[in-house]
C-alpha positions as CSV (number, residue, x, y, z in Angstrom):
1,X,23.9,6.3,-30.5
2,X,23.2,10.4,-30.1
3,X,20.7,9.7,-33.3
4,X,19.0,7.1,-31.2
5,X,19.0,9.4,-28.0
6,X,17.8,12.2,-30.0
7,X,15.1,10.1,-31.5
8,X,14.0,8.8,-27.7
9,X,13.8,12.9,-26.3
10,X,11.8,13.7,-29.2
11,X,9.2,10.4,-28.8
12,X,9.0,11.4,-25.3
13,X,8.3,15.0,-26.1
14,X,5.5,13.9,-28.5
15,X,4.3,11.5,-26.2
16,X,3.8,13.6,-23.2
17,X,2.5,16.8,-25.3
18,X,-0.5,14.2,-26.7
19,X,-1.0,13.3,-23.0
20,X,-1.4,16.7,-22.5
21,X,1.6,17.1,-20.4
22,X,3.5,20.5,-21.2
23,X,6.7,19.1,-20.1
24,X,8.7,15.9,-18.7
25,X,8.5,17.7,-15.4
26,X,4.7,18.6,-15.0
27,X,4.2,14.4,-16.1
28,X,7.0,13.7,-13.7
29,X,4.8,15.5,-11.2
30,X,1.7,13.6,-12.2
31,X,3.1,10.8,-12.0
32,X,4.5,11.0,-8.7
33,X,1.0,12.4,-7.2
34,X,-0.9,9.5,-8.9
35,X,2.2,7.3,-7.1
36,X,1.5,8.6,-3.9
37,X,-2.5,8.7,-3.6
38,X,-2.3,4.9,-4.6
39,X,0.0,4.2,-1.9
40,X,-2.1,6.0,0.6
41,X,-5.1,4.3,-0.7
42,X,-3.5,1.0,-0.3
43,X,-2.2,1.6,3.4
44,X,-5.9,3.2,4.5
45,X,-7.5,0.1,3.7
46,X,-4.7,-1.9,5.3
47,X,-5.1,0.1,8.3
48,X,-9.1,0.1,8.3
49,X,-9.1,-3.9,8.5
50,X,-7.1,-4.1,11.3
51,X,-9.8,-1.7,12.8
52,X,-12.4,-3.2,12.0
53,X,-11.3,-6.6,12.4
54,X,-10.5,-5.5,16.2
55,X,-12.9,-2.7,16.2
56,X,-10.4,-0.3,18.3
57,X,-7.8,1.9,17.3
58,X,-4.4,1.1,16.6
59,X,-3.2,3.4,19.8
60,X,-5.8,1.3,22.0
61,X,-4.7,-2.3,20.2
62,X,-1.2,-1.7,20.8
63,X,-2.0,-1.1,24.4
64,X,-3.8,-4.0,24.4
65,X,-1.3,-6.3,22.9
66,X,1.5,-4.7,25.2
67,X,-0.1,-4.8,28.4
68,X,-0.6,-9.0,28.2
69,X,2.4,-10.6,30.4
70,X,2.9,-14.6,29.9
71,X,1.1,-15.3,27.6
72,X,1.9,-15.8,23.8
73,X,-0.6,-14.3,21.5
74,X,1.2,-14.8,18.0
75,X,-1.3,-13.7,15.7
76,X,-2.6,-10.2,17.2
77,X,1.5,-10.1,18.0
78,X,2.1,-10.2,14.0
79,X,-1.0,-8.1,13.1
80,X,0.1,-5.6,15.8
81,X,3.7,-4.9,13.5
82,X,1.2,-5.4,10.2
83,X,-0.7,-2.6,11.3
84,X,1.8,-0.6,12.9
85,X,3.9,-1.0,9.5
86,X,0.9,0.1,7.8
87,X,0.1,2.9,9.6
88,X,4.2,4.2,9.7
89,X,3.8,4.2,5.7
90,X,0.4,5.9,5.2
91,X,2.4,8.4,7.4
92,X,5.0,8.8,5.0
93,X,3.5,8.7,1.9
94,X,0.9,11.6,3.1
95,X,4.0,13.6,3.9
96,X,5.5,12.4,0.6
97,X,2.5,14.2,-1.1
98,X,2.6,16.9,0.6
99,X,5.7,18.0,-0.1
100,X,4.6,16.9,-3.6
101,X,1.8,19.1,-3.5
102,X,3.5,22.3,-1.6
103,X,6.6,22.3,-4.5
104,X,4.5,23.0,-7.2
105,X,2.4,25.8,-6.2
């Protein structure tokens, strides 16, 4: 099994040197960057189609959606938590990268 093990570290090695990666950890790094920018890519336009589909901020839309008393409105109620979802994880992963960004410099 060590043969094996020692066979896998040196295909990675390879692998990642033609890549032109100098080590697991700089591709571990690119990786994780390339990770994070398509997550915040994903949430941005998740969060522009509520925007546009409501054309109002989510601030002012969650206002909106708040301030109605007695009467049910189900699907801005359920694309209120979409976008509000949405917007807490393009929070996170921009926080995610920069911390990404900031340990490697």
């Amino acid at each position: 099994m060590e043969s094996l093990n020692l066979d896998l570290n040196q295909v990675i090695t390879h692998t990642l040197a033609e890549g032109g990666f100098a080590s697991e950890k700089e591709a571990t790094r690119e990786v994780s960057l390339m990770v994070a920018l398509t997550k915040i890519s994903r949430y941005e336009r998740e969060c522009a189609k509520f925007k546009k589909k409501y054309g109002q901020s989510f601030q002012e839309f969650q206002r909106k959606v708040n301030s109605v008393v007695g009467a049910e409105a189900f699907e801005e109620e359920n694309d209120l938590m979409d976008w509000e979802f949405a917007e807490d994880a393009l929070a996170l992963w921009q926080k995610r990268l920069g911390v990404l960004k900031n340990a490697y410099r």
